[in-house]
C-alpha positions in Angstrom: -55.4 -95.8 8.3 -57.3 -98.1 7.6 -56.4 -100.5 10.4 -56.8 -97.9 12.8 -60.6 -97.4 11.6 -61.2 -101.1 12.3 -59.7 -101.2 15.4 -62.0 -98.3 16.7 -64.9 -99.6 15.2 -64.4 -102.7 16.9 -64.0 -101.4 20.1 -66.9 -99.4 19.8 -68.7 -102.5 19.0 -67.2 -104.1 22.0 -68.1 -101.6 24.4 -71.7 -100.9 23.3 -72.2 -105.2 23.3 -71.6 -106.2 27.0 -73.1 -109.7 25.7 -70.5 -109.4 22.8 -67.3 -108.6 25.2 -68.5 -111.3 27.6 -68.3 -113.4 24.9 -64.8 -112.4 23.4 -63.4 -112.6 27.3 -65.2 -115.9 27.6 -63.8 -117.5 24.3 -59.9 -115.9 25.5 -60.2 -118.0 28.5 -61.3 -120.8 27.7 -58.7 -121.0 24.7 -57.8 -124.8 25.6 -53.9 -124.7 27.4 -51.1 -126.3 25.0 -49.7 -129.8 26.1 -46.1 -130.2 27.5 -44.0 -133.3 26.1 -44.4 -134.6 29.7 -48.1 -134.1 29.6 -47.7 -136.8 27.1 -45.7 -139.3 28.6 -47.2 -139.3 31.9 -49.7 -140.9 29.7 -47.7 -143.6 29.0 -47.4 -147.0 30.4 -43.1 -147.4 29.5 -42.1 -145.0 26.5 -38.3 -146.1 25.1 -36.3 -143.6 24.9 -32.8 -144.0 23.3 -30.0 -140.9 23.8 -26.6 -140.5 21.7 -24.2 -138.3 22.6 -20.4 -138.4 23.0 -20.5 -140.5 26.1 -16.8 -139.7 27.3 -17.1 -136.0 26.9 -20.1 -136.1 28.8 -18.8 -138.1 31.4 -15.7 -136.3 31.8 -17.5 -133.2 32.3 -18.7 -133.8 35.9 -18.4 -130.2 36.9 -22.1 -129.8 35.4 -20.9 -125.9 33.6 -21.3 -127.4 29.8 -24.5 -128.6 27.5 -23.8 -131.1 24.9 -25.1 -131.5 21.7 -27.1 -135.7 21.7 -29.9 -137.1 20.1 -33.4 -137.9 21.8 -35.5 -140.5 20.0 -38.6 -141.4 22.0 -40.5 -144.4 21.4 -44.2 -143.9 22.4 -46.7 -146.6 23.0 -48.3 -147.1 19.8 -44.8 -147.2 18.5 -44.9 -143.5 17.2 -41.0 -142.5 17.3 -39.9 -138.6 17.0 -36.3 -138.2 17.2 -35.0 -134.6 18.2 -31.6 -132.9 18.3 -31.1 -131.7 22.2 -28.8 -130.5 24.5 -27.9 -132.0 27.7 -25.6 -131.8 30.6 -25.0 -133.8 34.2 -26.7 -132.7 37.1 -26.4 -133.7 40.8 -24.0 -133.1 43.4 -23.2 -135.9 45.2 -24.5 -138.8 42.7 -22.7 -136.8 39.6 -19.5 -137.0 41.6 -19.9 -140.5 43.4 -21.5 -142.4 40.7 -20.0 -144.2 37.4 -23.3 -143.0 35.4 -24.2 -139.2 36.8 -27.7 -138.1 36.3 -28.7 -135.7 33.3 -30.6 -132.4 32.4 -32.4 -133.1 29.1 -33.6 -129.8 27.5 -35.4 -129.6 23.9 -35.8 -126.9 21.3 -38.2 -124.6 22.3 -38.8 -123.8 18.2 -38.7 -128.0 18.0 -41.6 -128.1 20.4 -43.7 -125.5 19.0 -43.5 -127.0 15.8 -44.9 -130.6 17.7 -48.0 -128.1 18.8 -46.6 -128.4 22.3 -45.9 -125.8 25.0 -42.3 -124.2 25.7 -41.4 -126.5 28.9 -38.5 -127.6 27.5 -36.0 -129.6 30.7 -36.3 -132.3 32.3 -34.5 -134.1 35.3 -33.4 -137.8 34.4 -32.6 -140.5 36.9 -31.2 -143.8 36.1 -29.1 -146.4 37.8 -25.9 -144.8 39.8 -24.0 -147.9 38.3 -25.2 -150.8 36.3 -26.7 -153.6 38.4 -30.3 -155.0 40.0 -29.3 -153.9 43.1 -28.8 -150.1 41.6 -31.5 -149.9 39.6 -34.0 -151.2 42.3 -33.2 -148.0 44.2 -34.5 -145.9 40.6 -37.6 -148.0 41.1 -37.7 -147.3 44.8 -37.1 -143.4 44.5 -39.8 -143.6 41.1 -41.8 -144.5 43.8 -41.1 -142.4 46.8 -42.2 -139.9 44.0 -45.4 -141.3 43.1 -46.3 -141.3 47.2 -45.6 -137.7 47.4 -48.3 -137.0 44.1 -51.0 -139.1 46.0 -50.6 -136.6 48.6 -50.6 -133.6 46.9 -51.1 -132.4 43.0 -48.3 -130.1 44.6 -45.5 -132.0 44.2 -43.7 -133.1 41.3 -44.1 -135.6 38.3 -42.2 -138.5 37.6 -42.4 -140.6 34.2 -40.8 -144.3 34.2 -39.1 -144.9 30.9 -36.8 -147.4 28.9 -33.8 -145.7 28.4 -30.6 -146.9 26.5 -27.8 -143.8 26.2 -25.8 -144.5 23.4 -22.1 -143.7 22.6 -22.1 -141.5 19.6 -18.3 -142.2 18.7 -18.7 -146.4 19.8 -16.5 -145.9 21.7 -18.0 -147.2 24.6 -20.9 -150.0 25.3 -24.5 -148.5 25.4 -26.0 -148.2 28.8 -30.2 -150.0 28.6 -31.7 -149.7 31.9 -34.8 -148.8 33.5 -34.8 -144.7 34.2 -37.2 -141.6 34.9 -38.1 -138.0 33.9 -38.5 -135.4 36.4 -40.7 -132.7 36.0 -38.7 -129.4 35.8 -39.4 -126.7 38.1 -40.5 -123.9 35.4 -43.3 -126.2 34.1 -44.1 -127.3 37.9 -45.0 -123.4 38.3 -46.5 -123.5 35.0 -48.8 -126.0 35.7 -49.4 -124.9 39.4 -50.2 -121.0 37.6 -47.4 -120.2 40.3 -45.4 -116.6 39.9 -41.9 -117.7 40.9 -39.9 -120.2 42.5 -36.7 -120.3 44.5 -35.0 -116.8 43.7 -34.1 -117.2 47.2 -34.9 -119.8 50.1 -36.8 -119.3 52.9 -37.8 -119.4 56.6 -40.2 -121.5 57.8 -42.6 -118.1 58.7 -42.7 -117.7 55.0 -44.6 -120.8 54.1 -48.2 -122.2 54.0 -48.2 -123.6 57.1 -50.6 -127.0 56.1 -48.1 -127.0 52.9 -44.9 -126.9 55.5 -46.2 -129.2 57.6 -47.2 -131.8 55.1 -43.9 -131.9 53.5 -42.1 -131.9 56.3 -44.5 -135.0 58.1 -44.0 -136.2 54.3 -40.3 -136.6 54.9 -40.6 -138.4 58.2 -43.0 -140.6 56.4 -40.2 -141.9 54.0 -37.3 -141.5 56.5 -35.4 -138.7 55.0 -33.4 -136.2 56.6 -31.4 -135.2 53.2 -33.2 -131.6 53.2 -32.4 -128.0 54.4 -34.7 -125.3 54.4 -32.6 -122.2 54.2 -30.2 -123.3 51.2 -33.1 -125.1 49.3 -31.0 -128.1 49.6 -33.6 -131.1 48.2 -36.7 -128.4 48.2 -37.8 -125.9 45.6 -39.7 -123.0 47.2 -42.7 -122.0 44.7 -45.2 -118.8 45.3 -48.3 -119.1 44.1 -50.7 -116.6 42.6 -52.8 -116.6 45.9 -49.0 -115.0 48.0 -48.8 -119.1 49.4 -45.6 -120.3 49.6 -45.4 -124.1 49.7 -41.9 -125.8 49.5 -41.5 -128.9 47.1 -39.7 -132.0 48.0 -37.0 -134.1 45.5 -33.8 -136.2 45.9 -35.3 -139.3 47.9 -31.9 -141.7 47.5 -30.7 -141.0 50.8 -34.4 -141.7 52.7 -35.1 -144.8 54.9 -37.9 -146.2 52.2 -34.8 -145.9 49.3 -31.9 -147.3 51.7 -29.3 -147.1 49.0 -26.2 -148.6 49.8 -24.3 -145.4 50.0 -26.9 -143.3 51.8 -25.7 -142.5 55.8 -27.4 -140.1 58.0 -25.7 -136.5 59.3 -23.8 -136.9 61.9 -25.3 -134.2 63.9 -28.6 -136.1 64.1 -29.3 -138.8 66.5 -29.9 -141.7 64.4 -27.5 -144.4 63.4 -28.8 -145.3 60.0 -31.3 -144.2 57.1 -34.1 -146.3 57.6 -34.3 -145.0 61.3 -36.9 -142.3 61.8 -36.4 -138.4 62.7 -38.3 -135.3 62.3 -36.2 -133.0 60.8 -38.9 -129.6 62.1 -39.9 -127.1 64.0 -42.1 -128.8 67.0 -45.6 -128.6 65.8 -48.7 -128.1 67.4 -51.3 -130.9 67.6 -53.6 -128.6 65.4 -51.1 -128.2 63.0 -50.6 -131.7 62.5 -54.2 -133.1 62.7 -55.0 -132.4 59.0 -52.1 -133.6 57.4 -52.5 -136.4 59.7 -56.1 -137.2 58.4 -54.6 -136.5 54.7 -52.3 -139.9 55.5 -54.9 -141.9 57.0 -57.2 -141.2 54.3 -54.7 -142.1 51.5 -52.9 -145.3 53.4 -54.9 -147.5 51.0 -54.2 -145.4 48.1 -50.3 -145.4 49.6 -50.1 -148.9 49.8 -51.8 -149.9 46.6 -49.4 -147.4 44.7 -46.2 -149.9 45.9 -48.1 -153.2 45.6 -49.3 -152.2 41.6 -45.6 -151.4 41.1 -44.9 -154.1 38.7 -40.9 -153.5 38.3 -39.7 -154.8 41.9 -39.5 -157.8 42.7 -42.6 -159.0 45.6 -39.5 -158.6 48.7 -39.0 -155.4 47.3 -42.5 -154.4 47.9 -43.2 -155.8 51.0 -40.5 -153.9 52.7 -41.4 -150.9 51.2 -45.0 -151.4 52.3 -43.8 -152.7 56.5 -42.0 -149.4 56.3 -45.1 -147.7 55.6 -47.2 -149.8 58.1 -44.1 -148.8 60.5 -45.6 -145.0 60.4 -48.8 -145.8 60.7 -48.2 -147.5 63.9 -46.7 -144.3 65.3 -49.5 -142.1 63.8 -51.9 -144.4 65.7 -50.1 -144.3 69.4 -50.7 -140.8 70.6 -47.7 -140.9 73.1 -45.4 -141.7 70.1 -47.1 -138.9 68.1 -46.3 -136.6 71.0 -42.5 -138.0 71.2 -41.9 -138.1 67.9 -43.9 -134.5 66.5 -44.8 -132.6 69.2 -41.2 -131.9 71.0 -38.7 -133.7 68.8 -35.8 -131.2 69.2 -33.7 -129.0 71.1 -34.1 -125.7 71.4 -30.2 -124.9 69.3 -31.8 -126.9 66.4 -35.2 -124.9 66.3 -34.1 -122.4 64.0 -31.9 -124.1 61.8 -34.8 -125.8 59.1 
């Protein structure tokens, strides 16, 4: 009874004290938002992080149905280690099948993070070398990258962490893997942090999408020479709404693009290019209006583009330089406007307008 007394009172008070109410409303929103575990390591220059698990079970498990039980410790920075029982799995279609080390789904303890004082995004998307080797994990570095490009374009796209990773066998059984790596952003805390209302329940047309948002991914893609997407069956995209009813389509999976050229990446067959570093919008044909601001968005950021690759300190100065002619390589199209018409404007025939 008594409870109940208070709580009238109290409303009474709120609704005869506008100032008062303003106030309470006020102090609710601007409660300060809880970190993630990646909003801390994409404040990191390299953070180590070490993972044991039973390394043959895992790897025997390339069907991706099962979670295993492994250890994360994470070396930050200032040398601050928290080690944390977690579950992971492989992920991936074509690397978790083709490669001798698939990629993984990390995901923490939701109970594990709350105790840190941290929010409740709890996956991430971990890349590392397909098999040991420079040559292999120069394309991690390369992809890392590709990543990085698509953020200096757009806070809409997802975030990538470089790390120091050594996977350990739990058993000994087999030697440790110590590479380079990096964490993925997960799509829940992508529409977390973009105060989006859903993602992919299903994929959709083209019609469906911010048209500046479809444009600049799909121009985005051309950019880095990949045609490893597919609009319908979300294949490489996650399709996010946001609060406002905007639909915007997010790009991932760059080892098969021109700017990656992995050894193992080959175009389709059905496309009209004979390797991966050859050019080919993969669209609808777009209007010059639609493509004037994105356009404007690239020549504004080329610097920005280009500076992102040359700070890169983890490839080698070759490394870099290609990346960066491939760039310059777009930018000479971007600049002609016959090739901008060739290229853009009518790039397909009309059985192939419906099928991205």
């Amino acid at each position: 009874m008594m409870f109940l007394r208070l709580s009238f009172c109290l409303l009474i008070l709120l609704i005869s004290s506008p100032s008062l109410f303003s106030q309470v409303q006020k102090d609710t929103l601007s409660k300060p938002k809880k970190e993630s575990l990646l909003d801390i390591l994409v404040t990191q220059e390299l953070p180590r992080v070490a993972l044991e698990m039973d390394l043959k079970m895992l790897f025997d498990d390339r069907r991706m149905m099962n979670y295993q039980k492994a250890v994360a410790t994470i070396t930050f920075d200032d040398g601050e280690v928290w080690t944390d029982d977690i579950k992971l799995k492989t992920r991936g279609v074509y690397r978790s099948q083709k490669c001798d080390n698939p990629p993984l789904k990390l995901k923490y303890k939701k109970k594990m993070l709350k105790k840190r004082g941290l929010n409740k995004n709890n996956e991430f998307k971990l890349v590392y070398p397909c098999r040991l080797g420079k040559d292999y994990e120069k394309y991690v570095f390369k992809e890392y990258l590709v990543y990085k490009l698509n953020n200096v374009l757009t806070d809409r796209s997802l975030r990538v962490q470089l790390i120091d990773l050594e996977i350990r066998d739990s058993l000994d059984n087999l030697a440790p893997i110590t590479t380079k790596g990096f964490l993925i952003e997960h799509r829940e805390e992508l529409i977390d942090r973009l105060g989006a209302v859903m993602s992919d329940a299903k994929c959709m047309k083209p019609v469906h999408l911010s048209p500046y948002d479809y444009t600049l991914f799909q121009v985005f893609q051309y950019f880095i020479g990949n045609t490893d997407w597919l609009l319908p069956t979300c294949k490489n995209c996650e399709i996010v709404s946001l609060e406002s009813g905007e639909m915007i389509p997010v790009a991932y999976d760059f080892d098969f693009s021109g700017m990656v050229n992995t050894e193992y990446a080959i175009p389709l067959s059905s496309l009209p290019v004979k390797y991966v570093t050859d050019r080919y919008f993969l669209g609808h044909e777009k209007s010059m209006a639609e493509l004037a601001p994105v356009f404007a968005l690239f020549q504004e950021k080329k610097a920005t583009l280009i500076q992102t690759i040359s700070d890169f300190d983890y490839l080698s100065k070759a490394e870099k330089k290609q990346m960066i002619r491939y760039i310059e390589s777009f930018y000479r199209i971007l600049n002609k406007p016959k090739l901008v018409k060739r290229e853009f404007v009518h790039p397909m025939g009309d059985g192939m307008k419906e099928d991205y």
